[in-house]
C-alpha positions as CSV (number, residue, x, y, z in Angstrom):
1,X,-1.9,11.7,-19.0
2,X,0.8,12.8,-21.4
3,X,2.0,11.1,-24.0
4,X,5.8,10.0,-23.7
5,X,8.5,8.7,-26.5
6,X,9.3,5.5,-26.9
7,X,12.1,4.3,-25.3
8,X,15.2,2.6,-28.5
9,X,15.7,-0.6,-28.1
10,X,13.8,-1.7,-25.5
11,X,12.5,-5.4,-24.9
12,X,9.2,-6.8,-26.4
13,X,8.1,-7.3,-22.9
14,X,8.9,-3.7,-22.1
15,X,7.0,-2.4,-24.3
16,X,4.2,-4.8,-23.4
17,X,4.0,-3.1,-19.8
18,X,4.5,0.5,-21.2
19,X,1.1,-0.7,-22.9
20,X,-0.6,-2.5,-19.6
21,X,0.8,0.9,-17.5
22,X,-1.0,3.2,-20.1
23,X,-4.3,2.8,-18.3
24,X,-5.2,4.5,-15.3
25,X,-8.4,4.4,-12.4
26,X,-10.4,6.9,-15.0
27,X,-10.1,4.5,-17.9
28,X,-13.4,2.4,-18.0
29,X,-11.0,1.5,-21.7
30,X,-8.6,2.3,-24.5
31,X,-8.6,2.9,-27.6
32,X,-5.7,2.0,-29.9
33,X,-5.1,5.2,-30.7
34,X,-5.1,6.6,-27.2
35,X,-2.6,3.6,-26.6
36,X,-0.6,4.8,-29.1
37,X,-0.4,8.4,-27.9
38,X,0.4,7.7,-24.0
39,X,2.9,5.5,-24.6
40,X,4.7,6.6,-27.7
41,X,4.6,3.6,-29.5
42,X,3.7,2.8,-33.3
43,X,0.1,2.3,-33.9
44,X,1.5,-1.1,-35.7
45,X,3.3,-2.0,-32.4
46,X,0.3,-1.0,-30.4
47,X,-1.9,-3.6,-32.4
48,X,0.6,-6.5,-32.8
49,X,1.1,-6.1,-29.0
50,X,-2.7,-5.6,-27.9
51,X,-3.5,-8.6,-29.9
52,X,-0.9,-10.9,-28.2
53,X,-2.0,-9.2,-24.6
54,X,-5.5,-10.5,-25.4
55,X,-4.6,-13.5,-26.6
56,X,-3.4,-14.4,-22.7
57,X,-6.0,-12.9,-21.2
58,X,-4.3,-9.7,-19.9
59,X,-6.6,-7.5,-21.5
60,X,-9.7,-7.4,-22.9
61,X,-11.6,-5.9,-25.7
62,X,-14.6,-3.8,-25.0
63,X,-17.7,-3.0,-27.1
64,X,-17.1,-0.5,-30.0
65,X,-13.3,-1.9,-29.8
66,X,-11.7,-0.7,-26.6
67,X,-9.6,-2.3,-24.5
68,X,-9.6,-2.6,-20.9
69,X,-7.1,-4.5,-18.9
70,X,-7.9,-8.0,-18.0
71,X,-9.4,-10.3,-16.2
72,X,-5.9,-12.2,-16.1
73,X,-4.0,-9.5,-14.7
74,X,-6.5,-9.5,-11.5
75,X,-5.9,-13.1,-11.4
76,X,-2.4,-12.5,-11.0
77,X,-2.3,-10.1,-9.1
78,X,-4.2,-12.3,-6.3
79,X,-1.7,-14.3,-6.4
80,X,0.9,-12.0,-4.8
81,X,1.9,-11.8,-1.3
82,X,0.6,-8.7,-0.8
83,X,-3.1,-10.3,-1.6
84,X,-2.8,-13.6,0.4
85,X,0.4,-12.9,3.0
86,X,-1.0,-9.7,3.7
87,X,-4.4,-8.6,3.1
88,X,-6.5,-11.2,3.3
89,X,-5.2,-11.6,6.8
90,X,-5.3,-8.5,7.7
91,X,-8.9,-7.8,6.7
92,X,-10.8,-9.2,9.5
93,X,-8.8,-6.7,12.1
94,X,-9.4,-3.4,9.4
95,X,-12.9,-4.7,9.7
96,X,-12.7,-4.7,13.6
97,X,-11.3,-1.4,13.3
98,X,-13.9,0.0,11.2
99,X,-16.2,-1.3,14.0
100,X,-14.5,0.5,16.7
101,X,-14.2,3.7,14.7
102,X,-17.0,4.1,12.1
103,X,-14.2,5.9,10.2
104,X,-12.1,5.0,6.8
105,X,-9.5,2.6,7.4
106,X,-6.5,1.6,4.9
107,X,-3.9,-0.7,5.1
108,X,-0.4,0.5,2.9
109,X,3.0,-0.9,1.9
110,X,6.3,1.2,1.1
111,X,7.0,0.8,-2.2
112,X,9.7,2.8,-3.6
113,X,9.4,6.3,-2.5
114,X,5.1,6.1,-2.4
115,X,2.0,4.7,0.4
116,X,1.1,1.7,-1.7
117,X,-2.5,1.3,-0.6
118,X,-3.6,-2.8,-0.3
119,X,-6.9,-3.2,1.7
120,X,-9.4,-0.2,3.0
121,X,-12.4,-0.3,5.0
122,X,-15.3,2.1,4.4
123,X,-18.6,2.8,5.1
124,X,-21.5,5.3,4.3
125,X,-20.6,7.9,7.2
126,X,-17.1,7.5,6.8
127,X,-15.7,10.8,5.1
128,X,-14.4,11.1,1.1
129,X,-10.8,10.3,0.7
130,X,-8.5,10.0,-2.5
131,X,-7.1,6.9,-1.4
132,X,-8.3,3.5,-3.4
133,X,-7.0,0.0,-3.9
134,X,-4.1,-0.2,-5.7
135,X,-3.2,3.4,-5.7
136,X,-0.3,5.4,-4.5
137,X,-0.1,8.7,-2.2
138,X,3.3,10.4,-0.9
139,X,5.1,9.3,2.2
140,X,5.2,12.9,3.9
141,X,1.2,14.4,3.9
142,X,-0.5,10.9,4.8
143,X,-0.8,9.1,8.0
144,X,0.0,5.5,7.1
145,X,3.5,7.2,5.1
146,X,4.4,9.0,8.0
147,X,4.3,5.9,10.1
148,X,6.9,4.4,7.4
149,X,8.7,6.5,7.5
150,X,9.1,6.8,10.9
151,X,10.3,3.2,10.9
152,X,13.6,3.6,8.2
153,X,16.9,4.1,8.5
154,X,18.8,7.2,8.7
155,X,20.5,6.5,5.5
156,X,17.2,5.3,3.6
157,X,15.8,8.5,4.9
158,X,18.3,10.9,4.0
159,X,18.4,9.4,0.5
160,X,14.3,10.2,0.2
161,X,14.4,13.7,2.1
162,X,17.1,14.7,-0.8
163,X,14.3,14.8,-3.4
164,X,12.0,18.0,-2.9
165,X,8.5,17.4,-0.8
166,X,5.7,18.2,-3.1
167,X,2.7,20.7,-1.3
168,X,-0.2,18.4,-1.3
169,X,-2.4,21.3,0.9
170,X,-1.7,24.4,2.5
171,X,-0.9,22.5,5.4
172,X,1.5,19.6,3.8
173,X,4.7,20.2,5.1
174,X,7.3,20.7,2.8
175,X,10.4,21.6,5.4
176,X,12.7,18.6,5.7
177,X,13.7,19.5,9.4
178,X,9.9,20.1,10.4
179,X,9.3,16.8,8.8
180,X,12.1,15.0,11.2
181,X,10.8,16.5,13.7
182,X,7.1,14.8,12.7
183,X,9.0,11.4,12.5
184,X,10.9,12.1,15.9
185,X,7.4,12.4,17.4
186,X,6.0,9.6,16.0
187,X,8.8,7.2,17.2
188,X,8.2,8.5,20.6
189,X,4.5,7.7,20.1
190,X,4.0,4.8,18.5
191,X,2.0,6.2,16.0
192,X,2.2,9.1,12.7
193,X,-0.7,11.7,12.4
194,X,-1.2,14.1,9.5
195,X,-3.7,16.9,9.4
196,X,-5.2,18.6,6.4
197,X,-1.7,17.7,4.7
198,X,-3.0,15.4,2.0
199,X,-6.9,16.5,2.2
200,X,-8.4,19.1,3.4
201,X,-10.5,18.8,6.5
202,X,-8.9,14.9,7.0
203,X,-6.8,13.7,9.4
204,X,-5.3,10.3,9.7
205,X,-3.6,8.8,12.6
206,X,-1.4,5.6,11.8
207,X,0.9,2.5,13.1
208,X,3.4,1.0,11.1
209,X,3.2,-3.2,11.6
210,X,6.5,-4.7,13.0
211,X,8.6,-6.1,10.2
212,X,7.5,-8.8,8.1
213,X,10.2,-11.2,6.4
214,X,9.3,-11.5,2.5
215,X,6.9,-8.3,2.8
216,X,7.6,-4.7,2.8
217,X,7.0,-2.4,5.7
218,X,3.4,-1.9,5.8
219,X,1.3,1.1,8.3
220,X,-2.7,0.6,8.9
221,X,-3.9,3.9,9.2
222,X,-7.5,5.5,10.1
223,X,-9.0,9.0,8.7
224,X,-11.9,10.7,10.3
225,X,-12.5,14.4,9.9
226,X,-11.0,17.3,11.7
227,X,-13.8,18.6,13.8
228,X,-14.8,14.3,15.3
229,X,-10.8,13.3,15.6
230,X,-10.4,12.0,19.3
231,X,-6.7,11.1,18.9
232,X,-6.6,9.7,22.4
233,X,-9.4,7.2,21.6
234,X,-8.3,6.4,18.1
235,X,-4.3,6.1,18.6
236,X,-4.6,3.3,21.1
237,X,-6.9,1.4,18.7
238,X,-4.7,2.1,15.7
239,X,-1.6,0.5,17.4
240,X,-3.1,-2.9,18.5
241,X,-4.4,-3.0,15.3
242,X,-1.0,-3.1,13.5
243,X,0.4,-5.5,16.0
244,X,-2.4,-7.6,16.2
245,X,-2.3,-7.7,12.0
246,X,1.8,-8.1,12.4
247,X,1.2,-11.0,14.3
248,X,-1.3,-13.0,12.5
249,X,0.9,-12.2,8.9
250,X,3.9,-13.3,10.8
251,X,2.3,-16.9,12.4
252,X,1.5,-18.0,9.3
C-alpha cells in the first residue's frame, strides 16, 4: 500500500480512521512507523493517536510492539445490521445452499460503487476464490455485482457506467453496452452469471434478494468451476435462496 499525505485540517477522529483504515487482510500488525508511512501522518500523531485507540480497545498491541486492530472494533462491528439483520439470518439458507451445491457460496451488499462481501460458505472441495469476509470486489466481473446491478435504476446506473470498467481477466468485460446487455439478460432471468471475468476458470451464478427497508441491496451468489457449472441445476437453487433469505430478513 502506498503511502498518502495527510489531509490539513482534518478532525481528530479523521485521522483516527486514516489510522484504523491503514491495515489491510495481509497485516497480522503495524508498526508505528509503517503507520506513519501509509497514512501520512506524524510519527508524534501516530503515537498520541495509537495510544488513545488502545486505550478503548480498538486496537491492540502485539509482541515486539505492533499493533493490530482490536478486539473492540469486531465487537462493533457485530453489532451492525449487516451482522444481526442480515447475516446471521441468512446463514442457515447459505449453509443449505452449500448443501445443495458442494460449491462456494457468498452473500454481498452494494456499497458504494463495490460487492461488499458479509457471510460465505466453503468447504474443502469447493474451488479457491479471492473473495473473504469483509472484503470488496467490483460490480461488473462478479456474479453477486452483476445481480445488483441488475436491480438499480437507470439513473444510478448511468452515474456508475460513467466511470471506466477496470479488466479484472481477459474475459472481464469492459464495454459499457455489452455490459447492459449482461444486465438486460439477467433481468429477464432472474439471475446474473459471470465467467472467468473476475477469476480465471470461476464462474458464479447470482440472485439479488428483494429489497430490504434499513439494509442495502444484497445478491447471494454461488462459484463452482468452469468445466462442473450446471447452470440449469444451480440457477434455480440460487434464486429461492435469495427469496427465501429476503423473506426471513424481512419477517423479523
Amino acid at each position: 500500500m502506498a503511502g498518502r499525505t495527510a489531509v490539513p485540517g482534518a478532525s481528530l477522529l479523521d485521522r483516527a480512521v486514516d489510522v484504523l483504515r491503514a491495515f489491510t487482510e495481509d497485516d497480522e500488525g503495524l508498526s508505528l512507523t509503517e503507520l506513519g508511512r501509509r497514512t501520512g501522518l506524524a510519527r508524534s500523531t501516530v503515537h498520541r493517536l495509537v495510544g488513545q485507540l488502545l486505550g478503548l480497545g480498538l486496537l491492540d498491541r502485539m509482541p515486539g510492539g505492533a499493533v493490530a486492530l482490536g478486539a473492540g472494533l469486531w465487537e462493533l462491528g457485530e453489532l451492525a445490521p449487516l451482522s444481526l439483520r442480515l447475516r446471521e439470518r441468512a446463514l442457515p439458507h447459505l449453509q443449505t445452499l452449500y448443501e445443495a451445491t458442494g460449491e462456494n457460496v457468498h452473500l454481498a451488499v452494494l456499497s458504494g460503487t463495490d460487492a461488499l462481501y458479509v457471510a460465505r460458505v466453503t468447504g474443502t472441495t469447493s474451488i479457491p476464490t479471492m473473495t473473504r469476509m469483509g472484503g470488496r470486489l467490483p460490480l461488473h466481473t462478479t456474479g453477486v455485482g452483476k445481480a445488483l446491478l441488475a436491480v438499480q435504476d437507470e439513473a444510478w446506473l448511468a452515474d456508475y457506467l460513467r466511470a471506466p470498467l477496470e479488466r479484472e481477466t481477459a474475459y472481464s468485460i469492459t464495454d459499457v453496452s455489452r455490459l447492459r446487455t449482461e444486465l438486460d439478460r439477467a433481468r429477464e432471468l432472474g439471475y446474473a452469471t459471470t465467467r472467468q471475468e473476475m477469476t480465471l476458470g470461476n464462474v458464479s451464478i447470482a440472485a439479488a434478494l428483494p429489497p430490504v427497508a434499513g439494509l442495502p441491496r444484497a445478491a447471494v451468489g454461488v462459484v463452482t468451476h468452469l468445466t462442473r457449472v450446471d447452470e440449469g441445476r444451480i440457477a434455480p437453487l440460487v434464486m429461492r435462496t435469495a427469496a427465501t433469505i429476503g423473506s426471513a430478513v424481512a419477517s423479523h
